[in-house]
N, CA, C and O atoms as CSV, one atom per row, in Angstrom:
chain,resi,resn,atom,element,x,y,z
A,1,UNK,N,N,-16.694,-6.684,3.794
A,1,UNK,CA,C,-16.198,-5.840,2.705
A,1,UNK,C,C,-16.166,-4.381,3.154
A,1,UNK,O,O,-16.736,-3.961,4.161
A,2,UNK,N,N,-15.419,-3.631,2.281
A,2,UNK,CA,C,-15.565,-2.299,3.104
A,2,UNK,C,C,-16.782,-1.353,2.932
A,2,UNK,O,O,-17.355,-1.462,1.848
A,3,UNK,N,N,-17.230,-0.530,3.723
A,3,UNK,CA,C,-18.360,-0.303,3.852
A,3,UNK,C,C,-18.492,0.896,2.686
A,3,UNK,O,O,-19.396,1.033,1.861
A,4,UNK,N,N,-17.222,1.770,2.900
A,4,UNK,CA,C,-17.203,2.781,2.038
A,4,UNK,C,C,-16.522,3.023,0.692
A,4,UNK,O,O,-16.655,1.910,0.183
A,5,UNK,N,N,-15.987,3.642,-0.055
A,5,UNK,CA,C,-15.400,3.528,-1.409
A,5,UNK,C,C,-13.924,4.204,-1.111
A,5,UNK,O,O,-13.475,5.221,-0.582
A,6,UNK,N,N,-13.531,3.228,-1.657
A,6,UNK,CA,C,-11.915,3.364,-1.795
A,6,UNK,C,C,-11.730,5.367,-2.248
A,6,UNK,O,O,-12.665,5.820,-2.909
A,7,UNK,N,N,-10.944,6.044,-1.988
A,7,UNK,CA,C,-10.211,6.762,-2.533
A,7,UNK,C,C,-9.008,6.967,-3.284
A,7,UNK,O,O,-8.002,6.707,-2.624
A,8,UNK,N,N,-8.851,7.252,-4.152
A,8,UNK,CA,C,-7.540,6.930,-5.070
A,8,UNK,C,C,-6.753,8.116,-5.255
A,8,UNK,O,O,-7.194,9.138,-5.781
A,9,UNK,N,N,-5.214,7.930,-4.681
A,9,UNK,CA,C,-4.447,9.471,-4.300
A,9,UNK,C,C,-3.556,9.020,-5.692
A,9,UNK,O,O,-3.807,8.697,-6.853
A,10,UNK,N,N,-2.636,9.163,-5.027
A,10,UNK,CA,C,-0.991,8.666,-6.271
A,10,UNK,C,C,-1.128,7.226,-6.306
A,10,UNK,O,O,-1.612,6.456,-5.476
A,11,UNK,N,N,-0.495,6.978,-7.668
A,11,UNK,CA,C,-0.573,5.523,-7.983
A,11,UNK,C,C,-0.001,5.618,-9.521
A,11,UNK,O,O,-0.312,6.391,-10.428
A,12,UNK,N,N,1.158,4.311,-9.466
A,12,UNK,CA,C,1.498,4.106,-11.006
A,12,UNK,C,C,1.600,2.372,-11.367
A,12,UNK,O,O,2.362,1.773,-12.125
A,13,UNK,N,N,0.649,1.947,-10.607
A,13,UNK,CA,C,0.513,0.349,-10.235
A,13,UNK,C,C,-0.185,0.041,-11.503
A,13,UNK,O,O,-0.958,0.882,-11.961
A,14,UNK,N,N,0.045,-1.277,-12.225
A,14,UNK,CA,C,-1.041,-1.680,-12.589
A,14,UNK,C,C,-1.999,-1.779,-12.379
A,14,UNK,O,O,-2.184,-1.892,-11.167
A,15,UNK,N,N,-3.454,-1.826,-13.355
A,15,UNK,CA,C,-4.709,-2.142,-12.557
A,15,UNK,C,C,-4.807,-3.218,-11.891
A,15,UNK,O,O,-5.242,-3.078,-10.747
A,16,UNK,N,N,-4.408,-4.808,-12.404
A,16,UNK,CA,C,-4.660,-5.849,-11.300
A,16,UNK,C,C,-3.970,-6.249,-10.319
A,16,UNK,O,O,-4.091,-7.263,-9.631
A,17,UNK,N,N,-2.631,-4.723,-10.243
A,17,UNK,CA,C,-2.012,-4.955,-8.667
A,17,UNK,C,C,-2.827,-3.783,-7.735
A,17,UNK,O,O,-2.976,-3.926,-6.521
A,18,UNK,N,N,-3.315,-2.642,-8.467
A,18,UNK,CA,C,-4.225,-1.842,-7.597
A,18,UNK,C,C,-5.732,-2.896,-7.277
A,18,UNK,O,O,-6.290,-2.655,-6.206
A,19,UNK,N,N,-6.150,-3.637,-7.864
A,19,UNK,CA,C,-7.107,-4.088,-7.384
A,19,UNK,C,C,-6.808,-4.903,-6.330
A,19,UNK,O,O,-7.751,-4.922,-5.540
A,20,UNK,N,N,-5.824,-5.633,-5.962
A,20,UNK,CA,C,-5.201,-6.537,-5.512
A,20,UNK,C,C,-5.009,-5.403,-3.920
A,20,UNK,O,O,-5.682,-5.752,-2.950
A,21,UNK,N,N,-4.573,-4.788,-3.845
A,21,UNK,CA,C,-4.429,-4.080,-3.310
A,21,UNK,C,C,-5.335,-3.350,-2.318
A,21,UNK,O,O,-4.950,-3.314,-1.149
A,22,UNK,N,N,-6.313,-2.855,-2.590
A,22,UNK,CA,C,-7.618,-2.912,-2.354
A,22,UNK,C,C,-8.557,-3.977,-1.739
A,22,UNK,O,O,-9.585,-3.732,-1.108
A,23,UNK,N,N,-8.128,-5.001,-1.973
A,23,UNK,CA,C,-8.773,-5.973,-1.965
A,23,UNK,C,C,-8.422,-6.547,-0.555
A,23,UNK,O,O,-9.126,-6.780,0.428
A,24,UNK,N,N,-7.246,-6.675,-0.770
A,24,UNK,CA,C,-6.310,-6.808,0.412
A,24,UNK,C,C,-6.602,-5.876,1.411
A,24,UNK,O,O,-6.443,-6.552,2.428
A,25,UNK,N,N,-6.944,-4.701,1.790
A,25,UNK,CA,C,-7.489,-3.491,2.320
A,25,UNK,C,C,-8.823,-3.768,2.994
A,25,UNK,O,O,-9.261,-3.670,4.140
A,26,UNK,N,N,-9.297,-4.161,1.789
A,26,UNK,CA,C,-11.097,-4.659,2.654
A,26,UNK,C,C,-10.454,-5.942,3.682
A,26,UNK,O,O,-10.543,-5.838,4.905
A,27,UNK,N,N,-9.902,-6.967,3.125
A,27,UNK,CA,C,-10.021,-8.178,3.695
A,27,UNK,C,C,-9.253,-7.842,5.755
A,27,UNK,O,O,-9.493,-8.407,6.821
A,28,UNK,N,N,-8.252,-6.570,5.330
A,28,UNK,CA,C,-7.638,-6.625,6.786
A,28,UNK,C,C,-8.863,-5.798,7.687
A,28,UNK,O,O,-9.107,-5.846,8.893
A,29,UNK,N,N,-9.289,-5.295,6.968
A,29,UNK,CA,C,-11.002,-4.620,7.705
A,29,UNK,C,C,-11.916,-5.255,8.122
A,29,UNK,O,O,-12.753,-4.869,8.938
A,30,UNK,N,N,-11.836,-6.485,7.510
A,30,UNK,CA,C,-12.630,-7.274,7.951
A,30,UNK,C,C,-11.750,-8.034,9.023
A,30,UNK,O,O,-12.504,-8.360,9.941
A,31,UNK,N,N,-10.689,-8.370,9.227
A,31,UNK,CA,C,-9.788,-9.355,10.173
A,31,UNK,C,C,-9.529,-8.469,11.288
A,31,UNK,O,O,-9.496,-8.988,12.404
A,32,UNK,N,N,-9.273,-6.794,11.145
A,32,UNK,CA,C,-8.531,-5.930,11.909
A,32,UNK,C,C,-9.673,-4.992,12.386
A,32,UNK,O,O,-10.809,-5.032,11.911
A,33,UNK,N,N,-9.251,-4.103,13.416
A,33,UNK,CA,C,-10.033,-3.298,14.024
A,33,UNK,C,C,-9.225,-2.155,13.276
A,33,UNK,O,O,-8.006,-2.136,13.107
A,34,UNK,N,N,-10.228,-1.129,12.830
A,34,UNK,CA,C,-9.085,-0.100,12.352
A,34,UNK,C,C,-8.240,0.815,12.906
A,34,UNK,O,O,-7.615,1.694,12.312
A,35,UNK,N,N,-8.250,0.501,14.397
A,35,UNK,CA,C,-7.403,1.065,15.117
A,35,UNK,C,C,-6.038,0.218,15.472
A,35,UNK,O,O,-5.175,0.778,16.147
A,36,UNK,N,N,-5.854,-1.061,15.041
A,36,UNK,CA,C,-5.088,-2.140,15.046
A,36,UNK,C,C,-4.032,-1.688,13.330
A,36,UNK,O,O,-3.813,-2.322,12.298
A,37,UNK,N,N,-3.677,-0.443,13.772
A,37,UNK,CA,C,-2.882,-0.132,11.912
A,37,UNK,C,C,-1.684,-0.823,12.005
A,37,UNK,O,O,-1.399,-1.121,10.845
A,38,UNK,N,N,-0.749,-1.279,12.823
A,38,UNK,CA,C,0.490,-1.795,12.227
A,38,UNK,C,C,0.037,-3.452,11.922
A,38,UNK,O,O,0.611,-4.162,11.097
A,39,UNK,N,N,-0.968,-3.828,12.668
A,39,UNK,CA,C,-1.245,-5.305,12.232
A,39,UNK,C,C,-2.214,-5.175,10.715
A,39,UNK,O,O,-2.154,-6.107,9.913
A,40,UNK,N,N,-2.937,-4.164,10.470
A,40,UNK,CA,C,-2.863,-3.709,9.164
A,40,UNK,C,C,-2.295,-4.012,8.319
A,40,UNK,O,O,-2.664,-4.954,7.618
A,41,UNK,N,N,-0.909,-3.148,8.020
A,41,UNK,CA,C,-0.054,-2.727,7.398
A,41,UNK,C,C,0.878,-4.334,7.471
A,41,UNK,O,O,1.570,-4.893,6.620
A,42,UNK,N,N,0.616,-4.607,8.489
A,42,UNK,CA,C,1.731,-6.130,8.395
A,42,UNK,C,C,1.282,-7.219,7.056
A,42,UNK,O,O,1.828,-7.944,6.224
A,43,UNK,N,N,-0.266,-6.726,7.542
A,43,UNK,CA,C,-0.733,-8.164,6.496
A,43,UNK,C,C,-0.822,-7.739,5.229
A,43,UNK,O,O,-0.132,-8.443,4.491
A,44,UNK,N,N,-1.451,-6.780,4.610
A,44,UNK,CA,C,-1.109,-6.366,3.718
A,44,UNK,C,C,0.406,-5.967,2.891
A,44,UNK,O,O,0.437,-5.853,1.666
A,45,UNK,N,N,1.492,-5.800,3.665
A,45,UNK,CA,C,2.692,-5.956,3.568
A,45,UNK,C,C,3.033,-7.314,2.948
A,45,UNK,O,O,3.589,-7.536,1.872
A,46,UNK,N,N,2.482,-8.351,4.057
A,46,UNK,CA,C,3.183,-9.715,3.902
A,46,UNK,C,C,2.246,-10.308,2.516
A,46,UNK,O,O,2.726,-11.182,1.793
A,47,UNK,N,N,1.381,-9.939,2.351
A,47,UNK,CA,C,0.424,-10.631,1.134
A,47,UNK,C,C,1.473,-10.219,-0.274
A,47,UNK,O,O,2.037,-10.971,-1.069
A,48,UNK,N,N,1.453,-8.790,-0.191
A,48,UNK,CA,C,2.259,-8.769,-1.469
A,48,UNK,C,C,4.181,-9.034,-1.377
A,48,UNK,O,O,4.878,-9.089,-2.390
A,49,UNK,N,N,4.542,-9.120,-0.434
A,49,UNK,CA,C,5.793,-9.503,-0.613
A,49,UNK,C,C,5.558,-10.739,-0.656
A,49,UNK,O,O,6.409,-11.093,-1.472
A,50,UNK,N,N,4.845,-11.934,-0.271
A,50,UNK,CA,C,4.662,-13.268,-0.857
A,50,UNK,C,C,4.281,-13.127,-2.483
A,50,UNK,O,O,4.840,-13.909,-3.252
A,51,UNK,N,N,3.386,-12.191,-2.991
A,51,UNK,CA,C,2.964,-12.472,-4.092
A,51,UNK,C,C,3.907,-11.744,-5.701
A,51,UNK,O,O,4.105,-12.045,-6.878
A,52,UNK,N,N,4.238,-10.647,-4.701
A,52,UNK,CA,C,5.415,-9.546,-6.014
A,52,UNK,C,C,6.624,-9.795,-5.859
A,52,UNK,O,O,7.303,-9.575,-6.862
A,53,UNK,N,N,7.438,-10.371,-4.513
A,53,UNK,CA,C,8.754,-10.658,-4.085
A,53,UNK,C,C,9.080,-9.948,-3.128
A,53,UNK,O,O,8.105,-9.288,-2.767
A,54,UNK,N,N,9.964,-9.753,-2.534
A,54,UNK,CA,C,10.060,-9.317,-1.006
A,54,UNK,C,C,10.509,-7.988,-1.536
A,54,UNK,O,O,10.747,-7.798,-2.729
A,55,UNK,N,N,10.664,-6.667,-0.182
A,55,UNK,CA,C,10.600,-5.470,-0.732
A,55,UNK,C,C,9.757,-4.461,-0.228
A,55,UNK,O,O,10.122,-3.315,0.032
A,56,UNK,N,N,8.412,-4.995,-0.073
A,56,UNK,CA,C,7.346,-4.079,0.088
A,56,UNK,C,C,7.188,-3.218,1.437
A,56,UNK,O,O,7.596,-3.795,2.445
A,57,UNK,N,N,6.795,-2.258,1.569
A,57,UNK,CA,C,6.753,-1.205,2.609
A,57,UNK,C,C,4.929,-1.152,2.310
A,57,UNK,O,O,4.349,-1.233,1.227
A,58,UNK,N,N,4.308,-0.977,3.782
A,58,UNK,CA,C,3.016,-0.333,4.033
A,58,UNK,C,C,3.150,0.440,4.983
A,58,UNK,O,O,4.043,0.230,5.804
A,59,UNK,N,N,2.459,1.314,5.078
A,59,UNK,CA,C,2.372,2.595,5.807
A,59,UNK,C,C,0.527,2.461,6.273
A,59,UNK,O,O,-0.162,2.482,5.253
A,60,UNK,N,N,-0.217,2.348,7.439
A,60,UNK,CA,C,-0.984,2.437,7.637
A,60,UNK,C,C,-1.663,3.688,8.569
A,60,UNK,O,O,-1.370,3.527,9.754
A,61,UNK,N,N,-2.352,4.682,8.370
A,61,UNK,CA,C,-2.748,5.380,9.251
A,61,UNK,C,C,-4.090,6.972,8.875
A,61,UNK,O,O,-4.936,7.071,7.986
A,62,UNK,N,N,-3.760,7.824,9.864
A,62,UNK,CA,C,-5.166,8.625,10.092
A,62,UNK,C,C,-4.290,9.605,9.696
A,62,UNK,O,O,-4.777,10.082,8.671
A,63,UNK,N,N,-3.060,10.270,10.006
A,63,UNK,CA,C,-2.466,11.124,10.020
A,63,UNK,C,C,-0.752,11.224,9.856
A,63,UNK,O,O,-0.057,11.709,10.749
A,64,UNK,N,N,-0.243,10.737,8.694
A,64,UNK,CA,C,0.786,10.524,8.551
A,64,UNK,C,C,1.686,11.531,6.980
A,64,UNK,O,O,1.202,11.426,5.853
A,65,UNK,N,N,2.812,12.304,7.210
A,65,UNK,CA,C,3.108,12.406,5.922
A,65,UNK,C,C,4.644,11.538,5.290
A,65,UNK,O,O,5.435,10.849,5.935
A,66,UNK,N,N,4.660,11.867,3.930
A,66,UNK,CA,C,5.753,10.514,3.866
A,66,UNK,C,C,6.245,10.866,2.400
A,66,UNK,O,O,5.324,11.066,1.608
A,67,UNK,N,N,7.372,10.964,1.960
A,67,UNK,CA,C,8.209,11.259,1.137
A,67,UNK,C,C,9.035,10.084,1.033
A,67,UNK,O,O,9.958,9.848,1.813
A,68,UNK,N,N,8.691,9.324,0.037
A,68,UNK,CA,C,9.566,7.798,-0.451
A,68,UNK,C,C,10.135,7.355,-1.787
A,68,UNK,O,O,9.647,7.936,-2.756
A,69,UNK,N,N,11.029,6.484,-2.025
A,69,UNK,CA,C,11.926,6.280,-3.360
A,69,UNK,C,C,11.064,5.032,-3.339
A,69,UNK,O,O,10.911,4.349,-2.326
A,70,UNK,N,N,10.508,4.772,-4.520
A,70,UNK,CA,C,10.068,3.920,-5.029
A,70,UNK,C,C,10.197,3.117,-6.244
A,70,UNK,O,O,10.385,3.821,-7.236
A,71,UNK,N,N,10.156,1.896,-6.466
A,71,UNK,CA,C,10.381,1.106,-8.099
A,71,UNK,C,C,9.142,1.141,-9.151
A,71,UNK,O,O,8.053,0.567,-9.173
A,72,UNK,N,N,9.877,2.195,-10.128
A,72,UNK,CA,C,8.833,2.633,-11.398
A,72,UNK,C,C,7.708,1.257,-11.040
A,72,UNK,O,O,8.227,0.169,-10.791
A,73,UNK,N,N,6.319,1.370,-11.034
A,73,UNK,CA,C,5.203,0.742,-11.325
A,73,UNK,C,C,4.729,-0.131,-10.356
A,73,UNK,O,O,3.924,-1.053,-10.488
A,74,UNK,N,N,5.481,0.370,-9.087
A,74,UNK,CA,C,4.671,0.054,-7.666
A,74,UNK,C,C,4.702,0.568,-6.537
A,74,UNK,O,O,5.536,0.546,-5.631
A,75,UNK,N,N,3.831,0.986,-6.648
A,75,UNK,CA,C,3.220,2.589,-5.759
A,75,UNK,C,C,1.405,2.714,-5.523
A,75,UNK,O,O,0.585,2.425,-6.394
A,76,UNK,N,N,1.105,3.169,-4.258
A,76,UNK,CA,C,-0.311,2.973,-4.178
A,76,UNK,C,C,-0.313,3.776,-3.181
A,76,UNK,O,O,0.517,3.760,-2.272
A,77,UNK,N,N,-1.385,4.645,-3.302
A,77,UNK,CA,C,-1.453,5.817,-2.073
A,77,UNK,C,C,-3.120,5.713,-2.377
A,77,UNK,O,O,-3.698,5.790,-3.461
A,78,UNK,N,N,-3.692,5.504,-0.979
A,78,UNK,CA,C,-5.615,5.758,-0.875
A,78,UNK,C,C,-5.742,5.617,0.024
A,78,UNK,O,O,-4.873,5.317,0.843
A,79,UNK,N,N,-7.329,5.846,0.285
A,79,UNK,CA,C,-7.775,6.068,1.665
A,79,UNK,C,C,-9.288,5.005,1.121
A,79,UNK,O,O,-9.760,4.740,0.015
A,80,UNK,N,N,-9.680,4.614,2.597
A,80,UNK,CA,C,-10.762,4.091,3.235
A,80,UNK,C,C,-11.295,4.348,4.089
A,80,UNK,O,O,-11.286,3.625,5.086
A,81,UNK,N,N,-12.038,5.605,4.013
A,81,UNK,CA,C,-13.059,6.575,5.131
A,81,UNK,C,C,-11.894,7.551,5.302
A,81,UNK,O,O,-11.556,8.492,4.584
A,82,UNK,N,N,-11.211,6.945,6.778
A,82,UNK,CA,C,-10.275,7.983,7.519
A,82,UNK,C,C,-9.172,7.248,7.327
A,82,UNK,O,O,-8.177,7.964,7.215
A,83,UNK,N,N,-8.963,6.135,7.247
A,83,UNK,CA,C,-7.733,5.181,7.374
A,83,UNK,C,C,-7.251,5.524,6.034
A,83,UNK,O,O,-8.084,5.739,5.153
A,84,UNK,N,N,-5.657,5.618,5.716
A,84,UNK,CA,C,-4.829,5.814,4.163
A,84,UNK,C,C,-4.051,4.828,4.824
A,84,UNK,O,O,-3.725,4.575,5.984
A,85,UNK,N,N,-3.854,4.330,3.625
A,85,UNK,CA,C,-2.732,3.098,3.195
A,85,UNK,C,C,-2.034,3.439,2.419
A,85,UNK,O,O,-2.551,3.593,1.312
A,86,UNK,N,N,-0.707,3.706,2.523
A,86,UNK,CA,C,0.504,3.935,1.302
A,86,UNK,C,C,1.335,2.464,1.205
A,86,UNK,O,O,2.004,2.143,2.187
A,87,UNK,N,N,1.309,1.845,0.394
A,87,UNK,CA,C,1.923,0.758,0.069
A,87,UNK,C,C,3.201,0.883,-1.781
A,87,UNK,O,O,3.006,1.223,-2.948
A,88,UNK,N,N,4.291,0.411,-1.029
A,88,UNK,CA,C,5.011,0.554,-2.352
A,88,UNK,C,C,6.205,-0.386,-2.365
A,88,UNK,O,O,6.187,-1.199,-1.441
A,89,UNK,N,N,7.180,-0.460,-3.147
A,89,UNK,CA,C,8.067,-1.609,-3.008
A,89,UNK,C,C,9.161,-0.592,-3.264
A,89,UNK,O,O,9.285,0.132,-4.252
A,90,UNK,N,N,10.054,-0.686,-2.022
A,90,UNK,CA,C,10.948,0.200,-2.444
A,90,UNK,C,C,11.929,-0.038,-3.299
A,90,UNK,O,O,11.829,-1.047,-3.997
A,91,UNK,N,N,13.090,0.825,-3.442
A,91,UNK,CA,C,14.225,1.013,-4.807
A,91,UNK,C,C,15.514,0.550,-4.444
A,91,UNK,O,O,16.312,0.453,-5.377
A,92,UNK,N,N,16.075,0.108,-2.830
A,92,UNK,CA,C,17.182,0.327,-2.756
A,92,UNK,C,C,17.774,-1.577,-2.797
A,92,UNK,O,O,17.278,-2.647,-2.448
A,93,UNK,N,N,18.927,-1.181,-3.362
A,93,UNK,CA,C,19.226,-2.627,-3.486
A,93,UNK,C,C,18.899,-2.888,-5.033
A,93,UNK,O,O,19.475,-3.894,-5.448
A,94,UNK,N,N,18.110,-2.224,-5.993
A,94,UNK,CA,C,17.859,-2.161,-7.157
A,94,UNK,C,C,18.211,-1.758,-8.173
A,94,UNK,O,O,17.424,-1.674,-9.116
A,95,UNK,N,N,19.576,-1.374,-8.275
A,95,UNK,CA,C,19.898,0.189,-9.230
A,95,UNK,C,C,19.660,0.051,-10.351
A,95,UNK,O,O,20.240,0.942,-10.972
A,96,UNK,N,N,18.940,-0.790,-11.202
A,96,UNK,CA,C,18.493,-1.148,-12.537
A,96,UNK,C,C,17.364,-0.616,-12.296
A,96,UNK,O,O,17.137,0.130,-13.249
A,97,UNK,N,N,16.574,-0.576,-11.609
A,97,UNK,CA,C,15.424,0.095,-11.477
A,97,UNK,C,C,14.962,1.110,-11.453
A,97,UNK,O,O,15.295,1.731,-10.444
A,98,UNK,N,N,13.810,2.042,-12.604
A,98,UNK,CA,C,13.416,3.414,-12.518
A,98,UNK,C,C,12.926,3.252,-11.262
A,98,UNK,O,O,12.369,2.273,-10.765
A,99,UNK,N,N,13.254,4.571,-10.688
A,99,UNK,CA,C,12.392,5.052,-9.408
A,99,UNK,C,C,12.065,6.739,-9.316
A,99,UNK,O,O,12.766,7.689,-9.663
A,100,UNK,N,N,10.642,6.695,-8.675
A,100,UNK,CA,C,10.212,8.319,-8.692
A,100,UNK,C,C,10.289,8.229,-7.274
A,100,UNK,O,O,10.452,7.210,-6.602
A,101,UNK,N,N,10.117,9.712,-6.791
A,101,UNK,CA,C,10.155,9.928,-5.623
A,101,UNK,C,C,8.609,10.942,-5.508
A,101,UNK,O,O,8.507,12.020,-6.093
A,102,UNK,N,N,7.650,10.420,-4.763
A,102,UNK,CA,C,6.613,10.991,-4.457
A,102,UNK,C,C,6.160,11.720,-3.027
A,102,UNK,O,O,6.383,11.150,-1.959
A,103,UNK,N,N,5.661,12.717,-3.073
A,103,UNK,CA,C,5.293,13.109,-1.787
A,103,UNK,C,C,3.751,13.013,-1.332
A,103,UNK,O,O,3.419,13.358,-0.198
């Protein structure tokens, strides 16, 4: 499990997809070395595009900035120690869909 406490940046997720989320976070910490970020970001990627529908973008890293279009009510930006995870499902291909754009 993770050793330290989640940090919580931007987010307009539900609570039991932010927990989900998180959760998913500890579990690649436990599978991954945290220097292993795109195999990170893969699995956590692939968990929720199996579980929300395909779509999803993760961003794993120490030092990254990132300006993205996203679908109103899935969006997740936090950190774990030093490691941030931005995970979101993007907008394009959607045009029925609210989308914010966050930095």
């Amino acid at each position: 499990m993770l050793e330290g406490k989640a940090v919580m940046g931007e987010t307009d997720m539900k609570q039991t997809m932010k927990e989900e989320a998180l959760r998913l976070a500890s579990k690649a910490l436990d599978c991954f070395d945290v220097t292993e970020l795109t195999q990170i970001a893969r699995f956590i990627k692939k968990d929720f595009d199996g579980k929300y529908g395909s779509g999803w973008q993760c961003i794993a890293g120490t030092h990254f900035g990132s300006f993205v279009t996203h679908c109103s009510g899935y969006f997740i930006h936090f950190s774990v120690g030093s490691l941030t995870i931005l995970l979101f499902k993007g907008s394009l291909g959607e045009p029925e869909s609210q989308t914010n754009i966050v930095k």
